[in-house]
C-alpha positions as CSV (number, residue, x, y, z in Angstrom):
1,X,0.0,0.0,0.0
2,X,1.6,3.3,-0.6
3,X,2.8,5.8,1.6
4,X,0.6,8.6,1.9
5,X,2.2,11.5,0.7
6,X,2.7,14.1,3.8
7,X,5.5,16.2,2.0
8,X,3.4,19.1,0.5
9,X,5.9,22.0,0.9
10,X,5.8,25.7,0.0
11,X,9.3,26.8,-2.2
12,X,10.0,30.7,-1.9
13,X,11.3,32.7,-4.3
14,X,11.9,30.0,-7.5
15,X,13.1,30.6,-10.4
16,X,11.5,29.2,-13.6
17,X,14.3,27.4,-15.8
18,X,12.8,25.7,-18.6
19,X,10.0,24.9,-20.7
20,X,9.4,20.8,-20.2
21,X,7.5,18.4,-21.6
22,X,4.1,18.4,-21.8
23,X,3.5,21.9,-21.6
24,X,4.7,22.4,-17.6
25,X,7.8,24.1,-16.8
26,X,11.0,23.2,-15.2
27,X,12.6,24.8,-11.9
28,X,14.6,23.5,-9.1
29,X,13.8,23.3,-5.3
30,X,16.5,23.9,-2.9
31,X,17.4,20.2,-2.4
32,X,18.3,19.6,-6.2
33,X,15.3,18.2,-7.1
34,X,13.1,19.5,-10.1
35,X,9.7,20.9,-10.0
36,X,7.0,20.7,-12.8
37,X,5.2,23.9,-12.3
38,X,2.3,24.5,-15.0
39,X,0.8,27.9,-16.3
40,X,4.5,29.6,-15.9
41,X,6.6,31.2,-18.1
42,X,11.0,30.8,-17.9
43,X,12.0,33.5,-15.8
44,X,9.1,33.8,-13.7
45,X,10.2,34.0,-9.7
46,X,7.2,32.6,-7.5
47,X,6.5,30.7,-4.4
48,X,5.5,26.8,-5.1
49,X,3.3,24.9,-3.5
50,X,4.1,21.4,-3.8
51,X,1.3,19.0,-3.8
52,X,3.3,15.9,-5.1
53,X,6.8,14.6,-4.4
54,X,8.5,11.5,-6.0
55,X,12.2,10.5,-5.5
56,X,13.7,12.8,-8.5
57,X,11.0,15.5,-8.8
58,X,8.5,17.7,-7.3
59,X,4.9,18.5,-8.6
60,X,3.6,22.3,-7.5
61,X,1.7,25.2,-8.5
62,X,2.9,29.0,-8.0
63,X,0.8,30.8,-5.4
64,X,3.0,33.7,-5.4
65,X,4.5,36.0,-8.0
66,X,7.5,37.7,-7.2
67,X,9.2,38.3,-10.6
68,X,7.2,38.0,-14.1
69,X,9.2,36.9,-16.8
70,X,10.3,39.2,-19.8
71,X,8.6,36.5,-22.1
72,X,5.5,36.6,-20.5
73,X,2.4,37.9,-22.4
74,X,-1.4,38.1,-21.8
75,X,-3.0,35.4,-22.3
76,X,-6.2,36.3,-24.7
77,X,-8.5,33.6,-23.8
78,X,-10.8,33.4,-21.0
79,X,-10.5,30.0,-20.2
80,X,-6.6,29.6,-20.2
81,X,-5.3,27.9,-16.7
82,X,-8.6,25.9,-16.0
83,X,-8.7,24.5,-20.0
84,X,-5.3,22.4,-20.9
85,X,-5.9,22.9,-24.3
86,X,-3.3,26.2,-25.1
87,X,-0.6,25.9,-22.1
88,X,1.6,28.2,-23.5
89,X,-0.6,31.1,-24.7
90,X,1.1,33.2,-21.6
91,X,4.4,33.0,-23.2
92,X,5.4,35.5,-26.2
93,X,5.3,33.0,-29.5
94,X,9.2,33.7,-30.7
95,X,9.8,32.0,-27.0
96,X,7.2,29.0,-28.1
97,X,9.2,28.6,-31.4
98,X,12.5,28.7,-29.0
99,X,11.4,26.1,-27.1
100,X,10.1,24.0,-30.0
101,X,13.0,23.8,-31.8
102,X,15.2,23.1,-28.5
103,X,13.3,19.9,-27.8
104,X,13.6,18.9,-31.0
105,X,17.3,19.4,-30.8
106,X,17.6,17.4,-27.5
107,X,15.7,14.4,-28.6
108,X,18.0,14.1,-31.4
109,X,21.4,14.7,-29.8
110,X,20.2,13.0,-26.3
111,X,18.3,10.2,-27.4
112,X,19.9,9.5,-31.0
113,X,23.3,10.2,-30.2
114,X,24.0,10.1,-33.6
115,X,26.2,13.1,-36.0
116,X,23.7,16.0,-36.5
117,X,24.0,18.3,-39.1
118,X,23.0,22.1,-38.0
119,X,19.5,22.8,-37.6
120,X,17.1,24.8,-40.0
121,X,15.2,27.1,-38.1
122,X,12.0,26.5,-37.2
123,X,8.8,27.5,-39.3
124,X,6.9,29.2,-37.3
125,X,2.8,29.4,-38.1
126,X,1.5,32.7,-39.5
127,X,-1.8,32.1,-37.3
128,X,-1.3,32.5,-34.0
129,X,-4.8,31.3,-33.2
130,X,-8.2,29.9,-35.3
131,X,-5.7,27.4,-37.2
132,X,-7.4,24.5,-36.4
133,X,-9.6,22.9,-38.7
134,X,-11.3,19.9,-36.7
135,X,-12.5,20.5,-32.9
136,X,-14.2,17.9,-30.4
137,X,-16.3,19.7,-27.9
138,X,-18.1,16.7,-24.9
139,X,-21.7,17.5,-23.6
140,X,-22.4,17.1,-19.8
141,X,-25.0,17.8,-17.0
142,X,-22.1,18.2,-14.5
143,X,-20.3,21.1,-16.1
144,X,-17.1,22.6,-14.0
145,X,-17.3,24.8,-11.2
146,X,-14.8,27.2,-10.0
147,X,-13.9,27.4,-6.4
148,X,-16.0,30.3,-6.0
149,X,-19.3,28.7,-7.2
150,X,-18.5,25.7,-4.4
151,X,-17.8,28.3,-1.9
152,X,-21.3,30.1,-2.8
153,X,-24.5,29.8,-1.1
154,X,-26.2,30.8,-4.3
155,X,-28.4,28.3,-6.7
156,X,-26.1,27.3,-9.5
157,X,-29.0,27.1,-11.8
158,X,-28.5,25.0,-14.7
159,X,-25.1,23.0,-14.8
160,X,-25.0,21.8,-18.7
161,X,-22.1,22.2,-20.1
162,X,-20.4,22.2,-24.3
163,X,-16.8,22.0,-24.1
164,X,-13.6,20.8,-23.1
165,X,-12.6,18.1,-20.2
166,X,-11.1,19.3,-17.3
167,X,-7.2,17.9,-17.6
168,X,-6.9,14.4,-15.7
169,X,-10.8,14.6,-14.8
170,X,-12.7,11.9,-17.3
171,X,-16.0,13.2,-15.9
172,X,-16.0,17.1,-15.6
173,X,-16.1,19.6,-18.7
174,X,-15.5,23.3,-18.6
175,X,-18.0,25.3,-20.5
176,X,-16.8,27.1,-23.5
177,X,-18.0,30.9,-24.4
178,X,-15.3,31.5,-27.0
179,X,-12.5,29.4,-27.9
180,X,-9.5,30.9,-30.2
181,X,-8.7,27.5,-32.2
182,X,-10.8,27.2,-34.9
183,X,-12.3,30.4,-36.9
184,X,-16.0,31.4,-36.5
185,X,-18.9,29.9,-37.0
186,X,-17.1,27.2,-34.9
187,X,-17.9,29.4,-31.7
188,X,-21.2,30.7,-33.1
189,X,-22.5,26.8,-34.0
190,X,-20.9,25.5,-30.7
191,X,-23.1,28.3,-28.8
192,X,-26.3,27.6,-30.8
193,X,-26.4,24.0,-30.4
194,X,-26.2,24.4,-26.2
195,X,-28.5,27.2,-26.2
196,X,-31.2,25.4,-28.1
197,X,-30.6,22.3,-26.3
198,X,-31.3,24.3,-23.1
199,X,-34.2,25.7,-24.2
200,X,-35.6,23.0,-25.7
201,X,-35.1,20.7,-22.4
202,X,-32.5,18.3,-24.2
203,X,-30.5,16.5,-21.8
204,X,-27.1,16.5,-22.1
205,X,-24.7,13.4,-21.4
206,X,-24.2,12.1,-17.9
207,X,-20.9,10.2,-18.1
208,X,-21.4,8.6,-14.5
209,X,-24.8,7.5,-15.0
210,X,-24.9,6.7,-18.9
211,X,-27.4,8.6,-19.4
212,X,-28.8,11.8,-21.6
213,X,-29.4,12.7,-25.7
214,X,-26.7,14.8,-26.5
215,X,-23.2,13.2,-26.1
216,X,-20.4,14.7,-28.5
217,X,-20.2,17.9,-31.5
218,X,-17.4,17.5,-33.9
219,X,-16.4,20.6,-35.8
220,X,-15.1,20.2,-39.2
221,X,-13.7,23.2,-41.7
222,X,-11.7,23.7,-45.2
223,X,-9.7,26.3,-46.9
224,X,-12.6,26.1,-49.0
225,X,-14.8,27.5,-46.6
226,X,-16.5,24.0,-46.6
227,X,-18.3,22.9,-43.0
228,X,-18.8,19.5,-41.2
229,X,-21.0,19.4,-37.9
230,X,-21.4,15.9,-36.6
231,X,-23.4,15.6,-33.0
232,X,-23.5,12.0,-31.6
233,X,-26.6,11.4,-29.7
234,X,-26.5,8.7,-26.8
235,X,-30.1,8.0,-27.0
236,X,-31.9,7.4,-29.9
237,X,-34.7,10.3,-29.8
238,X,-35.9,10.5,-33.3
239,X,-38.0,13.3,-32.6
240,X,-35.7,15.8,-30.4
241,X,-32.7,14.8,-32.9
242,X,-34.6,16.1,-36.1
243,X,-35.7,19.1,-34.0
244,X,-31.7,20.0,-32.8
245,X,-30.8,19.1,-36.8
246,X,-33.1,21.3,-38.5
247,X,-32.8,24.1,-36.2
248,X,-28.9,24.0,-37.0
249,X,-29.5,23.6,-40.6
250,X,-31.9,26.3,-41.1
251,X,-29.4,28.8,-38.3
252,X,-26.6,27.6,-40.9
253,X,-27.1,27.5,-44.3
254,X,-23.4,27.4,-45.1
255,X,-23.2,23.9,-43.4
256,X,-22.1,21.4,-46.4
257,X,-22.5,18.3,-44.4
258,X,-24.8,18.0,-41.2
259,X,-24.4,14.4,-39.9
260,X,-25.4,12.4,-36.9
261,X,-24.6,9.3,-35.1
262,X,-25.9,7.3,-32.3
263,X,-23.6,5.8,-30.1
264,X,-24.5,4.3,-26.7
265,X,-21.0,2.0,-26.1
266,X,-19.3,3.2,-23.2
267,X,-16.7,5.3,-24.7
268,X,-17.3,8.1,-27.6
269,X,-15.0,7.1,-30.0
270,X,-16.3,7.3,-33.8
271,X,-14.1,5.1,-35.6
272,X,-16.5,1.7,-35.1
273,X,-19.9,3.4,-34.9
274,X,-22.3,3.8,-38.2
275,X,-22.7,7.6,-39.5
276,X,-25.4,8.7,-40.6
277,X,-25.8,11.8,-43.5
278,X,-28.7,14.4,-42.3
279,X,-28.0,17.0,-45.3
280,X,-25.8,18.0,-47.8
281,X,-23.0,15.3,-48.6
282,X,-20.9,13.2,-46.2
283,X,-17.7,14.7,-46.9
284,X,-15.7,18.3,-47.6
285,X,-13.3,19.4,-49.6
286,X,-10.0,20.6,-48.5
287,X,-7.6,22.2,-51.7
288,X,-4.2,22.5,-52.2
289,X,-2.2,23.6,-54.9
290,X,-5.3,22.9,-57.1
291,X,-5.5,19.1,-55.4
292,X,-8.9,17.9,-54.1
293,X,-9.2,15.8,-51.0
294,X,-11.9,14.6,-49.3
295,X,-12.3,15.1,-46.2
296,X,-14.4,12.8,-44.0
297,X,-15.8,12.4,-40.5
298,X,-13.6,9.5,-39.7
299,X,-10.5,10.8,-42.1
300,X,-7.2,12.1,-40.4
301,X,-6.0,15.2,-42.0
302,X,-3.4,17.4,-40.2
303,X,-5.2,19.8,-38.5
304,X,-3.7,22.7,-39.4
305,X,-4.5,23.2,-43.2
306,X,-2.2,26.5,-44.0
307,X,0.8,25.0,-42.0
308,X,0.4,21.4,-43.6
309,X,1.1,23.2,-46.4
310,X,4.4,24.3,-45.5
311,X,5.2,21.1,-44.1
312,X,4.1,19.1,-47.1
313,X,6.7,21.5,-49.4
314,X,9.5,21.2,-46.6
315,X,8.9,17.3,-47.2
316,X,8.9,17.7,-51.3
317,X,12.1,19.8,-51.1
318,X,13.8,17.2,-48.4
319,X,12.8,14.4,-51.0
320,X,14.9,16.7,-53.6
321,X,12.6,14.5,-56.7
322,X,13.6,15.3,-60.4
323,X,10.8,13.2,-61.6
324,X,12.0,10.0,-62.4
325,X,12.1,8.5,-59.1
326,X,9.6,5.7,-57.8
327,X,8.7,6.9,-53.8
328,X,7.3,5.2,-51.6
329,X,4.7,6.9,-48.8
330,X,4.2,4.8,-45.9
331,X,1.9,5.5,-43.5
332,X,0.1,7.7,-46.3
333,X,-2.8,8.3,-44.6
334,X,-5.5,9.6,-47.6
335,X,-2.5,9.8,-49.5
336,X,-1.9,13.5,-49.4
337,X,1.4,13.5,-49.6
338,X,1.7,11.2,-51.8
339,X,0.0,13.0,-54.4
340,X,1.2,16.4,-53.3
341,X,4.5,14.8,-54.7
342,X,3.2,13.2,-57.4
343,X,3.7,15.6,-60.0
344,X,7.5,15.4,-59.3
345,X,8.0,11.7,-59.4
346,X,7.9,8.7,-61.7
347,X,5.3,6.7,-59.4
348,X,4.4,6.5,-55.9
349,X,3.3,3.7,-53.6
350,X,1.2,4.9,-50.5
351,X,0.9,2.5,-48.1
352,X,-1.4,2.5,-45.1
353,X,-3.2,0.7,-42.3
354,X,-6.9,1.9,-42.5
355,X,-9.0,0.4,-45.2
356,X,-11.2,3.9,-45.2
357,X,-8.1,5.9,-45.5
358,X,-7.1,3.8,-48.7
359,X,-10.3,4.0,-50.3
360,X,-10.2,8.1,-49.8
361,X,-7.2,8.1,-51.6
362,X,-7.9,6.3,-54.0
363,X,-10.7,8.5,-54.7
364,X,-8.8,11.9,-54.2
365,X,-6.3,10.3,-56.8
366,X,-9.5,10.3,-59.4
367,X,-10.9,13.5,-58.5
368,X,-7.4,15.2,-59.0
369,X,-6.8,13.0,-62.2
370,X,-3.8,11.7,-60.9
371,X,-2.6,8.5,-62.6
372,X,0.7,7.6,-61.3
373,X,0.0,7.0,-57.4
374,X,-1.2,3.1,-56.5
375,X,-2.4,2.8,-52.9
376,X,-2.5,-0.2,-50.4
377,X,-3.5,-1.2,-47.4
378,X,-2.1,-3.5,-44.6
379,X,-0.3,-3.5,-41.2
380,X,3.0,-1.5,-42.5
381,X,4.9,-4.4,-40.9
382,X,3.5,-7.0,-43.2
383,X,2.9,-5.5,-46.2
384,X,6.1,-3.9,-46.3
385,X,8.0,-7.1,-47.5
386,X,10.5,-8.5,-50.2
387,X,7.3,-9.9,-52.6
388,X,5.8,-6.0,-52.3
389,X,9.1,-4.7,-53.4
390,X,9.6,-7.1,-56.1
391,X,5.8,-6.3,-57.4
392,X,6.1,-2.8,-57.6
393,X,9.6,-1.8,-57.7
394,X,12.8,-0.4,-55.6
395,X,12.0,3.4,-54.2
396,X,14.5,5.6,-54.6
397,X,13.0,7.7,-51.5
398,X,10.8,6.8,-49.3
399,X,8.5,9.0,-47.4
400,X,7.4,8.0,-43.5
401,X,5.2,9.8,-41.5
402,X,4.4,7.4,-38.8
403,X,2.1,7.8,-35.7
404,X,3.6,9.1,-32.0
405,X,4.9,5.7,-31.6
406,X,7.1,6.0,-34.8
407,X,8.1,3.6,-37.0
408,X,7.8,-0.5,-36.5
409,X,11.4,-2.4,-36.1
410,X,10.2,-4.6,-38.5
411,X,10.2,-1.7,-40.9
412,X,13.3,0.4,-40.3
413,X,15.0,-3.4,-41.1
414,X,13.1,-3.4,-44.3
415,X,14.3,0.0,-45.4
416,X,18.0,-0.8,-44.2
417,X,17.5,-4.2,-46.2
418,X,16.2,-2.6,-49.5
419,X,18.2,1.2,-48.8
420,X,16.8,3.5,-50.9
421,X,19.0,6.4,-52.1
422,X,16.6,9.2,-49.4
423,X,14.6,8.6,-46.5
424,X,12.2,11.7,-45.5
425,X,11.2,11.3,-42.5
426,X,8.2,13.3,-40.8
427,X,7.5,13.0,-37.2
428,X,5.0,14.4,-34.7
429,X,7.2,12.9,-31.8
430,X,10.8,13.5,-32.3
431,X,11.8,11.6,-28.9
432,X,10.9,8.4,-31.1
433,X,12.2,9.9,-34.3
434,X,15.6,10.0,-32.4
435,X,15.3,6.3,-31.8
436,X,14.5,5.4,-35.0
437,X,17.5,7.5,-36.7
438,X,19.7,6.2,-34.1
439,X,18.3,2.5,-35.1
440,X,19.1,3.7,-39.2
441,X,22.5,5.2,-38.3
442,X,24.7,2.4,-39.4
443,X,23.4,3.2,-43.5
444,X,22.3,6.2,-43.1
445,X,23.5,9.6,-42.5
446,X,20.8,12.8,-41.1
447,X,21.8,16.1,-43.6
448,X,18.6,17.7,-42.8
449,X,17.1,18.7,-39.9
450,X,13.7,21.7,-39.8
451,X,11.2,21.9,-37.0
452,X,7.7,23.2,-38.4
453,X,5.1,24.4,-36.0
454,X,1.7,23.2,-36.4
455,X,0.5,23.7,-32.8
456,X,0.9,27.5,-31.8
457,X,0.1,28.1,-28.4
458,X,1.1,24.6,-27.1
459,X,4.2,22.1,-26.7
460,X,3.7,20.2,-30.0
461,X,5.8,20.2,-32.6
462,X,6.3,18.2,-36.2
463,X,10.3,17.5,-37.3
464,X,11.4,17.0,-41.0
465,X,14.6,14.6,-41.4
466,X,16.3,13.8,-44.6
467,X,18.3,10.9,-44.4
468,X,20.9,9.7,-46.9
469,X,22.6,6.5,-48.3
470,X,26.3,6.8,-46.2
C-alpha cells in the first residue's frame, strides 16, 4: 500500500528554468530536485506549493509571484489555466518557437546520439490562433465549477455544459464561451447547439450514470470554406434529434454536411460506430495547390491546413525528386502526400493501415486525375515485404510519417535491407524519431534537420529529417 504522501511544501522565491514536456515548466527546489510547475513562463520567480513529491521530482503550483518573466504575455482567452488545451498562450510566440525547436534538438542529440547536421530554423505558423480545422467539444449535465461557485450559497441554476474536459478529470467539462482554435462559425455553431438544447429541455450526457441525448459535437472546416458538424446522440430520440438538426441547418445555411450518429457503447469514439448523412453530402473538400481531397468524419488530415502546407513542401524539397524516381509513402494516410508529390516523381506507392483511409485516396487520386499513385492497405509491418518490393519496384525515396509511436522495427529493417537512395522522415514525436534515426544510423547519415510548428500556443511540434545512403 503506498505511503501517503505528507510532504506538501511551499518553495519561496523560484526561479522558472525551462520549458518541459508536456506543456509544464521546469525549476529547481533547494534540495536539487526539479519541480513541474504549469501555467508559468521561464523567468518567472514565485512561491511553489508542492502537492506531489517523487524520488527525482516535485509537482507544484505557484501561489506567489514575485518576478514576471520578460517572455511573458497576456494570455487572450478566457479559459486559459482551467482549459489544458493552449498551455503556453502566456508565453510571447518567438519563445514557443525557441522552445520548440530546442526539444527537438535534445531528442535528437540526447536520445539519438547520432552526427547532427545544424539545424534549419524553425517554421513558425503565420496564425497565431483559429488554425485549427477539426475540434471535439463533450456534452455534460455536471459542467465545472470554479472554487467560487462551491464556496457560494447561491443556486447554480443549470449545470449543462459544451466543451472541453477538465485535464486528468474523465468526468467534468469546462463550458466554453469562446474558444481561439478554430475560426467562427465554430464558436457561433458551438453556442447555438447548447442554447437550443437548453431551451428545448434536451438533456445532455451524464458520463457517470450513462445517461442523456446529447453526447459529443465534432467541428469540421476547409480552406474552402467547406463545414462539417457531426453531433452524436446517446439516446436514440428521433424526434428531439430532427428538431436540434433542422434548427442547426436552417441557423446555418453554409453547413455542407450536417451528420449524426448514435452511439451508446461506453466510450465516444467514432471510428467503429455507423454515421449517418442528415443534409448536404458526407464529406468536404480541402484544396491544395489545385489538389482535391476529401475530407471525412472519420478521415485524419493534419489539422492545421495552412501549415500542412508548408510542411508538405519542406517534405517535397527534403525528398529533392527530379521526376523520375519511384517513392514510396508509408503510412500515407489519404495519401496526401503522396499525391502532393506526385507531379515530381515517376510513381508513388502509399501505403497505409486503414481500409477507409485507402479507399479516400484512391478517390482523391481520381478526382485530382492523378494517374501515377497506387495505394494499399495493410499492417506496415506485413505488407512492407521482399514480394511488395519485387511487385512494384525499388524506391528511390521513401517517405514515412508514422504515428507518435514512430516507425515499426520490423520496418526500419526493411528500409535498411532494400536502402533507398533518401529517407524523408516526418515525425510528430521527435523523442521516437531519435530512436528510429539512431536504429538507421549504421546506412544512413541525417543532412537535414527543420522543425515546423503546427501547434501555436502549445508544446507540440512536427520535425522534418532527410536521411541519406552513407
Amino acid at each position: 500500500m503506498a505511503k501517503k504522501n505528507t510532504d506538501k511544501v511551499v518553495f519561496h522565491q523560484i526561479k522558472v528554468l525551462d520549458a518541459g514536456a508536456k506543456g509544464v515548466s521546469v525549476a529547481k527546489a533547494p534540495d536539487g530536485k526539479v519541480i513541474f510547475i504549469p501555467n508559468v513562463v521561464p523567468g518567472d520567480v514565485v512561491d511553489v506549493q508542492t502537492f506531489k513529491k517523487r524520488k527525482a521530482y516535485y509537482e507544484g503550483k505557484a501561489v506567489h509571484f514575485h518576478e514576471y518573466s520578460t517572455h511573458r504575455v497576456d494570455p487572450v482567452c478566457e479559459h486559459f489555466g482551467v482549459c489544458g488545451g493552449c498551455k503556453w498562450q502566456n508565453m510571447n510566440y518567438n519563445q514557443q518557437l525557441f522552445y520548440k525547436q530546442n526539444e527537438v534538438q535534445n531528442h535528437l542529440q540526447r536520445i539519438g546520439k547520432i552526427e547532427l547536421p545544424e539545424f534549419e530554423n524553425i517554421l513558425g505558423s503565420e496564425k497565431k490562433f483559429f488554425y485549427r480545422n477539426k475540434m471535439e467539444f463533450s456534452f455534460s449535465n455536471s459542467r465545472w465549477l470554479t472554487q467560487a461557485e462551491i464556496d457560494s450559497t447561491d443556486d447554480l441554476g443549470n449545470r449543462n455544459a459544451l466543451g472541453f474536459h477538465i485535464p486528468k478529470m474523465w468526468d467534468k467539462i469546462l463550458d466554453i464561451t469562446k474558444c481561439h482554435l478554430q475560426e467562427d462559425p465554430s464558436n457561433a455553431i458551438r453556442n447555438e447547439v447548447r442554447d437550443f438544447a437548453n431551451a428545448n429541455g434536451l438533456t445532455f450526457f451524464n458520463p457517470r450514470e450513462h445517461a442523456g441525448l446529447l453526447r459529443t459535437l465534432m467541428l469540421r472546416t476547409a480552406s474552402t470554406g467547406e463545414i462539417m458538424v457531426l453531433i452524436q446522440f446517446f439516446e436514440d430520440n428521433k424526434e428531439q434529434r430532427e428538431l436540434l438538426l433542422d434548427h442547426l441547418y436552417a441557423k446555418f445555411p453554409q453547413i455542407t454536411s450536417l451528420q449524426f450518429v448514435i452511439n451508446n457503447k461506453a466510450n465516444d469514439t467514432l471510428y467503429d460506430t455507423t454515421i449517418e448523412l442528415y443534409k448536404g453530402r458526407d464529406y468536404i473538400l480541402e484544396e491544395m495547390e489545385g489538389l482535391k481531397f476529401s475530407i471525412n468524419a472519420k478521415s485524419f488530415y493534419q489539422t492545421n491546413s495552412d501549415q500542412a502546407y508548408e510542411l508538405y513542401k519542406i517534405t517535397r524539397d527534403f525528398a529533392g525528386l527530379t521526376g523520375n524516381e519511384v517513392v514510396y509513402d508509408l503510412y500515407t494516410g489519404t495519401g496526401t502526400i503522396a499525391q502532393f508529390v506526385s507531379k515530381k516523381a515517376k510513381k508513388v506507392i502509399g501505403v497505409e493501415s486503414v481500409p477507409d483511409a485507402i479507399k479516400d485516396a484512391k478517390a482523391n487520386a481520381v478526382r485530382n486525375e492523378i494517374t501515377n499513385c497506387e495505394f494499399f492497405v495493410g499492417d506496415m509491418k506485413v505488407v512492407f515485404n521482399d514480394a511488395f518490393i519485387a511487385q512494384h519496384g525499388q524506391p528511390d525515396v521513401i517517405i514515412t510519417d508514422p504515428p507518435r509511436d514512430g516507425m515499426h522495427k520490423d520496418v526500419i529493417e526493411q528500409i535498411m535491407k532494400i536502402a533507398p537512395q533518401k529517407v524523408v522522415y516526418v515525425s510528430c514525436n521527435s523523442a521516437t524519431q531519435a530512436r528510429d534515426l539512431a536504429l538507421m544510423d549504421e546506412k544512413y547519415k541525417v543532412t537535414r534537420v527543420r522543425p515546423v510548428d503546427m501547434f501555436p500556443q502549445t508544446h507540440h511540434v512536427e520535425n522534418v529529417v532527410l536521411l541519406e545512403l552513407r
